[in-house]
Wavefront OBJ file of the C-alpha trace (Angstrom):
o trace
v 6.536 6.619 -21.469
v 3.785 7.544 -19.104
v 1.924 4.505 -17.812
v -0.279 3.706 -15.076
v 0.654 0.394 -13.176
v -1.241 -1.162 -10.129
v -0.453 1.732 -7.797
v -0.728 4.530 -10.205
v 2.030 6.083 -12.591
v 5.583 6.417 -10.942
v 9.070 7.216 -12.503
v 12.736 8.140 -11.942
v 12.760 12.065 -11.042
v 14.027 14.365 -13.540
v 14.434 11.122 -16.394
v 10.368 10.037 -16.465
v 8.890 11.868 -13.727
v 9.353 15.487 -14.904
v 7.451 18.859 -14.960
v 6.381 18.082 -18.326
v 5.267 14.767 -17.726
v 3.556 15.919 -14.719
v 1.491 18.409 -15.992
v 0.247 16.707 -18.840
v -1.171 14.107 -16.370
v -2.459 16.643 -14.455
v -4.421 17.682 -17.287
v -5.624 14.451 -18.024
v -6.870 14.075 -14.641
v -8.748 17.600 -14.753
v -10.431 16.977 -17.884
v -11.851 13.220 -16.214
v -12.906 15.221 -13.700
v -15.077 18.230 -15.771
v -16.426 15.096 -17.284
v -18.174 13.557 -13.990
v -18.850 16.926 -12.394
v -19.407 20.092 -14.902
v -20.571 22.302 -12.568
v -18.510 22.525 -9.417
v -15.448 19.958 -9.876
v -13.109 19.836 -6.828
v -9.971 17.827 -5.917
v -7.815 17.484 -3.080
v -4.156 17.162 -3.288
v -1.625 15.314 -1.141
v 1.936 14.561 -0.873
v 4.728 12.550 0.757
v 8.391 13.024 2.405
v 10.129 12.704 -1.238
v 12.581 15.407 -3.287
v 10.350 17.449 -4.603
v 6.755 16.180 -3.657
v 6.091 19.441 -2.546
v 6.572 21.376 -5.377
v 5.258 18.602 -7.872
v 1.798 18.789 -5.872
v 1.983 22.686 -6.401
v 2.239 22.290 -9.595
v -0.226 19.495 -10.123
v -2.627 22.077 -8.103
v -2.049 24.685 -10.585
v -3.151 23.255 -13.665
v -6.121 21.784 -11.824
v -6.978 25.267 -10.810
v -6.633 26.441 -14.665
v -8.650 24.043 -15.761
v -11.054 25.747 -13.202
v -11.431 22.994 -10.679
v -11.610 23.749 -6.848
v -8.452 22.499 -5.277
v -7.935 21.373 -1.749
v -3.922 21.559 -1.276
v -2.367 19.875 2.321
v -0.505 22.321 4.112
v 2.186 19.782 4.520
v 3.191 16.216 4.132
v 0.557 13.655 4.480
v 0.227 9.814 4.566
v -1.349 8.876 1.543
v -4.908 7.201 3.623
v -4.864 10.852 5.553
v -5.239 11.778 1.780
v -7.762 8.763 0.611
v -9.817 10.108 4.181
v -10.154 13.617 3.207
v -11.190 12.980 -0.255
v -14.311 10.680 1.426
v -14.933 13.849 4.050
v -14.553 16.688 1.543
v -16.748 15.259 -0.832
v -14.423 15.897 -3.637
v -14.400 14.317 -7.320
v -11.268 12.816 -6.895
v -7.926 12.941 -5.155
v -3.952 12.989 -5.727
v -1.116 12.310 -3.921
v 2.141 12.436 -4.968
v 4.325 9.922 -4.263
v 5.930 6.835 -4.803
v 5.223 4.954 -1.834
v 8.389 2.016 -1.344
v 10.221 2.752 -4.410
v 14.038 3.709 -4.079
v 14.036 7.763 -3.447
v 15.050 8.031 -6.918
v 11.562 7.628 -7.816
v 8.418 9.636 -7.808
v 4.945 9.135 -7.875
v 1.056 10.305 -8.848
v -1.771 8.083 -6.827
v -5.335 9.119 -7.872
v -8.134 8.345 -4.995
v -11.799 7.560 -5.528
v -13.958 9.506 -3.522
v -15.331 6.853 -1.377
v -11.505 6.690 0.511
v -10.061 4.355 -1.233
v -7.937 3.747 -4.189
v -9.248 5.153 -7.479
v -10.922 2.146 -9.606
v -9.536 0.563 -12.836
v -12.459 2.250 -14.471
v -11.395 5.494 -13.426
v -7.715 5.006 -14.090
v -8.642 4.411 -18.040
v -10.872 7.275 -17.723
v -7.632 8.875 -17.067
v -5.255 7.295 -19.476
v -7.662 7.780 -22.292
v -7.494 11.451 -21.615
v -3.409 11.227 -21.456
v -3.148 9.082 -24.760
v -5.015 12.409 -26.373
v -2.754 15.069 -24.697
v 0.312 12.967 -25.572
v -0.601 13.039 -29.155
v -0.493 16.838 -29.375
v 0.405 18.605 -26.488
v -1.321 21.860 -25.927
v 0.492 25.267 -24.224
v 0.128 25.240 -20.938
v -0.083 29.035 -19.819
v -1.598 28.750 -16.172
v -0.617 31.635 -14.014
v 1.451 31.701 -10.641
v 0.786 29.368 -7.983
v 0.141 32.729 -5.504
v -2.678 33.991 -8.124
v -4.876 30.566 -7.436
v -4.398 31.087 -3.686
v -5.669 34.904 -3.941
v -8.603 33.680 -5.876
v -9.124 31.109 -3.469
v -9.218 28.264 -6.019
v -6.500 26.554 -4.235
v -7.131 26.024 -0.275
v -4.970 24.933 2.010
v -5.397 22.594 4.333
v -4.145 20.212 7.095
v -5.396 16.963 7.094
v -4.468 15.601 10.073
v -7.040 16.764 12.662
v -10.126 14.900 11.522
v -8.656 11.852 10.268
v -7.066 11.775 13.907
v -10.578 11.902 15.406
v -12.079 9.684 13.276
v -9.006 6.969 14.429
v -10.204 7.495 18.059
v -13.700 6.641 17.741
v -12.516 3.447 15.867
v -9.903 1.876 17.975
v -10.025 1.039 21.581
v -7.010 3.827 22.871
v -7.701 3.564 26.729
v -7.126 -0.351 26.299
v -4.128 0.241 24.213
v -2.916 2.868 26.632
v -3.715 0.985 29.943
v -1.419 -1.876 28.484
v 1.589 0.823 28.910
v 3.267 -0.725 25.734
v 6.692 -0.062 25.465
v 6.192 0.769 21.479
v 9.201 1.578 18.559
v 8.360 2.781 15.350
v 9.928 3.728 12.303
v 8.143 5.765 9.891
v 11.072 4.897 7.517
v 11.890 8.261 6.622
v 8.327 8.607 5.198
v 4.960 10.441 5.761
v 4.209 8.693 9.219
v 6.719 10.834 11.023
v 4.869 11.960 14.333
v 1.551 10.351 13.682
v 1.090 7.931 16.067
v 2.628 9.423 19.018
v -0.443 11.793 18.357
v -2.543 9.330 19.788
v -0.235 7.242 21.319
v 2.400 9.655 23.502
v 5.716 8.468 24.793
v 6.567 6.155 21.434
v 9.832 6.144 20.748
v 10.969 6.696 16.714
v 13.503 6.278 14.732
v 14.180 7.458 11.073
v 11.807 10.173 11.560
v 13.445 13.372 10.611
v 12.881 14.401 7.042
v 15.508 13.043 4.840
v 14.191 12.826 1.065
v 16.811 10.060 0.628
v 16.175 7.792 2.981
v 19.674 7.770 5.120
v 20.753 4.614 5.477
v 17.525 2.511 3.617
v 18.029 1.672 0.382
v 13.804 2.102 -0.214
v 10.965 2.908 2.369
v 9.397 -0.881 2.350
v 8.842 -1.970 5.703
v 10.198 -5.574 5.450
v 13.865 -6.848 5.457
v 16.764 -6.091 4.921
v 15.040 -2.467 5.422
v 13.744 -3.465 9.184
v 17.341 -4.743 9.712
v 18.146 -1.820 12.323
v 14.364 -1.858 13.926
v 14.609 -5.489 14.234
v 18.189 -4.565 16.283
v 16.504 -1.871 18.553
v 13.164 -3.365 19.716
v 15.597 -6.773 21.058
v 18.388 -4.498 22.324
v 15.578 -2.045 23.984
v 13.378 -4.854 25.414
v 10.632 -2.900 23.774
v 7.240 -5.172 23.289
v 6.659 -4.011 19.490
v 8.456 -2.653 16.620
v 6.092 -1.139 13.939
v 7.073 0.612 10.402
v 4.741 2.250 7.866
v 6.799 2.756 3.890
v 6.824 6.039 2.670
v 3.327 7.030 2.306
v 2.010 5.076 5.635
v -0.295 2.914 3.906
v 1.519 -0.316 4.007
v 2.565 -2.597 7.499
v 5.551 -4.314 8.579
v 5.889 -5.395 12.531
v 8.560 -6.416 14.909
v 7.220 -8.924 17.522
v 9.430 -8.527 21.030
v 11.974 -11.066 20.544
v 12.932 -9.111 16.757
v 11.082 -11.583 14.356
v 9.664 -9.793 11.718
v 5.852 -10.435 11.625
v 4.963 -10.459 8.158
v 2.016 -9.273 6.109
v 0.242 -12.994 5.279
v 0.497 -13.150 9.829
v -1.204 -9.230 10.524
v -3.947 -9.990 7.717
v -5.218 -13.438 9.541
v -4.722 -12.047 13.013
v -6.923 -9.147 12.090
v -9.091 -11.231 10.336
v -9.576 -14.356 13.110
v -10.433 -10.549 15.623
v -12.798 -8.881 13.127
v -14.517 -11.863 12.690
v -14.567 -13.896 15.941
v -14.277 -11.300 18.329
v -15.952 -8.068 16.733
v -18.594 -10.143 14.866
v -18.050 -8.632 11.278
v -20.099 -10.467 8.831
v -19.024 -10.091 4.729
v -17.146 -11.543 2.506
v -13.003 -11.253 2.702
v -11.067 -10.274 -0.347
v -7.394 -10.788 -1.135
v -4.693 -10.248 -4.323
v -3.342 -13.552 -6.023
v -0.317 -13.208 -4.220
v -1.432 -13.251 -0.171
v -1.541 -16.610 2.133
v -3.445 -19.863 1.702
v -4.149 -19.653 5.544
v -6.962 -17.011 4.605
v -8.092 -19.560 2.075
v -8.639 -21.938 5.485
v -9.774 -19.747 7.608
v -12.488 -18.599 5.062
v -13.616 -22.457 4.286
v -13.716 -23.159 7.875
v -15.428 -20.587 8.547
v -18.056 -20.440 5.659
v -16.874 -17.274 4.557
v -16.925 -16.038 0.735
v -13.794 -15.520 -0.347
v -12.960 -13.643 -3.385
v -9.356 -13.169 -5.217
v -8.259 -10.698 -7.431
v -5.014 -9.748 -8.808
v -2.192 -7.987 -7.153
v -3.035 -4.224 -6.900
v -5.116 -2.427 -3.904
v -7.358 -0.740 -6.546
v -8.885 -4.429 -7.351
v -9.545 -4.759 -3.440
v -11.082 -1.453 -2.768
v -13.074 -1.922 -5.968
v -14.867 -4.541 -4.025
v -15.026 -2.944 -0.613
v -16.953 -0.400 -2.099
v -19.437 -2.313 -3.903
v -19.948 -5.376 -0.918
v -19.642 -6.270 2.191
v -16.073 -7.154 3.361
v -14.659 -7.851 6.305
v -10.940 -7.179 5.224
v -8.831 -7.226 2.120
v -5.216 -7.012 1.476
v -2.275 -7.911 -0.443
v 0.871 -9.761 0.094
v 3.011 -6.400 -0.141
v 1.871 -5.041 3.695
v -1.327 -3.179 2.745
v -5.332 -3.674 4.168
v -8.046 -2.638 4.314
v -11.204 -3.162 6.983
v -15.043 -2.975 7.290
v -13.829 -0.906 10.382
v -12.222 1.694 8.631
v -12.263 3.705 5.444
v -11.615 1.043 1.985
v -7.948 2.177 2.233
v -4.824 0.393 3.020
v -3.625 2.080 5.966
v -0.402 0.521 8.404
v -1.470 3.446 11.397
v -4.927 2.317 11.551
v -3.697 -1.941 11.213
v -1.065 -1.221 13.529
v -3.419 0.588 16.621
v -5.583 -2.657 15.758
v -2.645 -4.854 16.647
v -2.090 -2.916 19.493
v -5.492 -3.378 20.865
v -5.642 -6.952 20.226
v -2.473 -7.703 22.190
v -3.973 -5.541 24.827
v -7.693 -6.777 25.216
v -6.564 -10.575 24.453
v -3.253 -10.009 26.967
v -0.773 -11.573 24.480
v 2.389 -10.683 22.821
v 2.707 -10.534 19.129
v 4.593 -13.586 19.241
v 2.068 -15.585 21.035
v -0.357 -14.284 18.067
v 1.785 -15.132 15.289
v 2.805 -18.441 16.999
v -1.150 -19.240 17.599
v -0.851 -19.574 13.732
v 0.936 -22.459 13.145
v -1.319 -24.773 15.960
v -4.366 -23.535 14.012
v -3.470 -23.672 10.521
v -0.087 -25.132 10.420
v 3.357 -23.721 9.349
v 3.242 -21.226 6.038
v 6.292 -20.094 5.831
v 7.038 -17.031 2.786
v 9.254 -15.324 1.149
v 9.434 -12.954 -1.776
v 12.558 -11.890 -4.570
v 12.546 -9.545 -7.062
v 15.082 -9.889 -9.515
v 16.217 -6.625 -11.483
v 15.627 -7.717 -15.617
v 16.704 -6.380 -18.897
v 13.295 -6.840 -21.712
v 15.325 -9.935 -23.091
v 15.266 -11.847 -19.966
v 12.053 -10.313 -18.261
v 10.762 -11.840 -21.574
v 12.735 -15.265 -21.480
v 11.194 -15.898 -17.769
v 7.661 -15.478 -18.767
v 7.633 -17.177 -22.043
v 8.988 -20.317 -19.972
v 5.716 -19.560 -17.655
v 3.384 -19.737 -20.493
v 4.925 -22.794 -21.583
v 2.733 -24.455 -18.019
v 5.913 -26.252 -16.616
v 4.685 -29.844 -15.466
v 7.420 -29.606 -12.360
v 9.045 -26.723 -10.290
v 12.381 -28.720 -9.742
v 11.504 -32.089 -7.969
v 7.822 -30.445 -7.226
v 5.039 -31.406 -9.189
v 3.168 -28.731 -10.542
v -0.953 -29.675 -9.227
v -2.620 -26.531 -11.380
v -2.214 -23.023 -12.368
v -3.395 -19.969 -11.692
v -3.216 -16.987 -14.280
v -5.341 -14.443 -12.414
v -1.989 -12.190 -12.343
v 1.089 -13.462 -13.422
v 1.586 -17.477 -13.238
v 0.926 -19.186 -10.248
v 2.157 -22.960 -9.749
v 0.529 -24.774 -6.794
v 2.503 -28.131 -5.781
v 1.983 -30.024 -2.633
v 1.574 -27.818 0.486
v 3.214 -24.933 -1.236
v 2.777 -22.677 -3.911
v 4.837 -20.624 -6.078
v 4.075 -16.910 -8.165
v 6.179 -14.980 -11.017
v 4.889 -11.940 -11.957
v 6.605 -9.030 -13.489
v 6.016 -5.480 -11.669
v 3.877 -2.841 -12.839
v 5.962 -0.112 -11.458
v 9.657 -1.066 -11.864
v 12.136 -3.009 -14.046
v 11.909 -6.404 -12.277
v 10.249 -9.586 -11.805
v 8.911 -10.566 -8.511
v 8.530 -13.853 -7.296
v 6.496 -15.199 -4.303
v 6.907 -18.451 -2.780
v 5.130 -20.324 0.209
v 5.383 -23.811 1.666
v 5.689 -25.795 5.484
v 9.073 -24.259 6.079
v 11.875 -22.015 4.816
v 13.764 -24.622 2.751
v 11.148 -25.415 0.544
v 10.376 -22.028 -0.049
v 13.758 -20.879 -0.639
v 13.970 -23.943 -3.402
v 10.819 -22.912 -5.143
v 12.258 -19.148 -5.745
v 15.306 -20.712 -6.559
v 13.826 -23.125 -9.109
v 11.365 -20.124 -10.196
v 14.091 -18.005 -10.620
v 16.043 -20.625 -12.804
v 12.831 -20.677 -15.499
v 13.840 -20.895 -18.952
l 1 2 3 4 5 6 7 8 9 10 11 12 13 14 15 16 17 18 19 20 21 22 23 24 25 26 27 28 29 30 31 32 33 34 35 36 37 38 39 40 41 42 43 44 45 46 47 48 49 50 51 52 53 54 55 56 57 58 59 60 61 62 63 64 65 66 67 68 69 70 71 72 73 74 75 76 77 78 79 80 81 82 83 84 85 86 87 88 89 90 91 92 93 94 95 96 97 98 99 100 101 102 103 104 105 106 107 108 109 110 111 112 113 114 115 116 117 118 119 120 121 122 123 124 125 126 127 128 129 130 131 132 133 134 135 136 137 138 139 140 141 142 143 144 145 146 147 148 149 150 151 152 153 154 155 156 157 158 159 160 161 162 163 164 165 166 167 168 169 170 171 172 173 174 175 176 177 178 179 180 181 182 183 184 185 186 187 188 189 190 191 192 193 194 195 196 197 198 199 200 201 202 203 204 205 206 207 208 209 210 211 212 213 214 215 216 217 218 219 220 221 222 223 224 225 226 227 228 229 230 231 232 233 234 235 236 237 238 239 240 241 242 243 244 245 246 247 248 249 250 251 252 253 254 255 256 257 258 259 260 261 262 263 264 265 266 267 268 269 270 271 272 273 274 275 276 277 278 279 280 281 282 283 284 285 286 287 288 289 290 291 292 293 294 295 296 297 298 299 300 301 302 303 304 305 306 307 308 309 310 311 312 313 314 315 316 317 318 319 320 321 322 323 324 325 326 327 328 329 330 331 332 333 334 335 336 337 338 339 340 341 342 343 344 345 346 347 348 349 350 351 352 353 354 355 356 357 358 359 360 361 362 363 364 365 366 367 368 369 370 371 372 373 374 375 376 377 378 379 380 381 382 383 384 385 386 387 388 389 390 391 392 393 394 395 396 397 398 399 400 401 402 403 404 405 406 407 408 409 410 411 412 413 414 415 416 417 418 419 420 421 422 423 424 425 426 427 428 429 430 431 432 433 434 435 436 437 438 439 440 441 442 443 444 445 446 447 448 449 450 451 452 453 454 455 456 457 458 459 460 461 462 463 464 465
């Protein structure tokens, strides 16, 4: 079973994500791409920290290069908006990346990028799967030659993608405020394909978790939130450093550490970014966000006479509309935005150097932003569980959300929102079940005034039958 989900096609190495599998979505892949460019089809290929992404983006290279299509190949490990960057400079057709981002290192992955930088659209993925559904009906022979014989012939290139997307971070972000601060900085690339990059702008940043180590060490899956922060959290109080930051496995997603160890969460870094863009920058556009982020946006936006437009969970929805209008920022719950300042990418480097200058030129801590929150908009407190499921109950859980439940335990439910999954709003608090589209389990998204409630809403969500 190959299927695409809201972050592109992943599976368990060796069970789903195979050779086999691979190349046939390869193929797939090259024959969307003869069909948009006939004459001079190119694609650039990059890939993650993971067992195997290496040779898996070899191979993936090779069949493109069969198929005669011009491949650009990174010379080594890359974050996956490094990728989404080069695919806007190089003018390519499309681009790849393999990985599988948070997911457990079990797991591998295949991203496809649009070549505007950003996430390839929903339009393009079907292209794709329409292509596969073919292939997977009667698989042809696959009789591409060696890897070395594309290289000779110069259909596959090599090369590093670092340099330019480095440059084009400088002339973005304000570094000589940043370094003039003299931040005392920690960051763990969680084992992932951030390793190194920001002390390339940003020297003297301490890591941790940055050697390569396809399984993770001691993290049970690259997502930079807890219990995976745990040991950040630890460090950044016990070193009396002023910020902890972590990018997952391919760098495009956020987590922060504020200096007293809270974990700043994703629904905090989008409104902070957003009150700067907006207030303090002077970005005008609309602001996007998946089903799943905070209602604070939602006040922000109607204070603020700002069109506001939600789509369901899934980048690809959000850079659909950063390349077609005008927005400010978009995001999702799961640690991943984009800007009008930067390519239509989710990218934690970029968010995080942003951070970084906003502490500097505004002369506050993180904590001071994040508790400037609550006196504006009051407390939103949120938490999310996903809950490993068998079909049986995956299918038990949703058929009781169909069923529109008048009350979450002693809440009354005030609407519903289908847009992706089943929403229940009650007062001053809100609660989401919606079953992944990469892995075997249900997630479930809660926010209220303060912990308790929230904790009772997944626990009343969780108890759906």
């Amino acid at each position: 079973m190959i299927k695409f989900g809201t972050d592109g096609w992943r599976g368990l190495i060796a069970r789903d994500f195979t050779y086999e599998n691979l190349q046939s979505v390869a193929l797939a892949t090259a024959k969307y791409v003869k069909s948009i460019n006939k004459e001079n089809p190119s694609v650039v290929i990059g890939y993650d920290t993971r067992f195997l992404s290496k040779e898996f983006a070899q191979e993936v290279a090779q069949v493109l290069a069969w198929q005669n299509i011009t491949v650009h190949l990174t010379n080594s490990f890359c974050s996956t908006p490094q990728l989404s960057f080069q695919a806007k400079q190089k003018i390519v057709d499309l681009g790849v990346v393999i990985t599988a981002s948070h997911n457990p290192p079990l797991y591998n992955g295949f991203k496809l990028k649009a070549n505007f930088g950003g996430p390839a659209t929903p339009e393009q993925i079907a292209c794709v799967e329409k292509e596969l559904k073919k292939i997977l009906q009667r698989r042809p022979k696959f009789n591409f030659k060696p890897f070395e014989f594309y290289l000779n012939t110069n259909r596959i290139r090599f090369f590093d993608a670092e340099p330019s997307y480095l440059r084009h971070i400088k002339k973005k972000i304000d570094i000589a405020a940043i370094l003039d601060a003299k931040f005392k900085i920690l960051y763990d690339p969680m084992y992932g394909a951030g390793m190194n990059s920001l002390n390339s702008i940003i020297p003297n940043i301490e890591q941790i978790h940055s050697d390569f180590n396809p399984s993770f060490g001691d993290i049970d899956h690259p997502e930079p939130m807890p219990p995976q922060l745990d040991t950040l959290q630890k460090k950044v109080v016990e070193g009396k450093f002023d910020i902890g930051i972590a990018t997952d496995g391919d760098a495009d997603r956020l987590g922060l550490i504020d200096n007293e160890g809270n974990f700043v969460d994703s629904h905090k870094i989008f409104i902070i970014l957003l009150k700067y863009i907006f207030n303090e920058k002077k970005k005008r556009g609309i602001v996007a966000k998946t089903v799943s982020l905070t209602s604070m946006v939602d006040k922000f936006c109607e204070k603020n006479k700002i069109e506001l437009e939600e789509t369901a969970v899934g980048f690809k929805h959000i850079a659909k509309l950063m390349n077609e209008k005008k927005v400010i920022i978009g995001g999702e719950e799961s640690g991943g935005l984009g800007t009008i300042l930067h390519i239509p990418e989710r990218d934690g480097m970029f968010n995080a150097l942003l951070i970084l200058e906003i502490m500097a030129k505004q002369g506050k801590t993180l904590k001071q932003l994040s508790d400037e929150l609550d006196e504006e908009f009051g407390p939103h407190r949120f938490l999310r569980r996903d809950k490993n499921v068998t079909q049986q109950q995956k299918s038990a859980i949703l058929n009781a959300c169909q069923k529109n439940p008048t009350k979450i335990g002693r809440y009354e439910v005030k609407s519903t929102n289908h847009k992706d999954g089943y929403k229940f709003f009650v007062d001053n608090g809100w609660l989401l079940i919606r079953p992944s589209g990469t892995e075997p389990l249900i997630r479930f998204y809660a926010e209220a005034e303060n912990i308790n409630k929230v904790n009772e809403l997944l626990d009343e969500g969780m108890k759906l039958k």
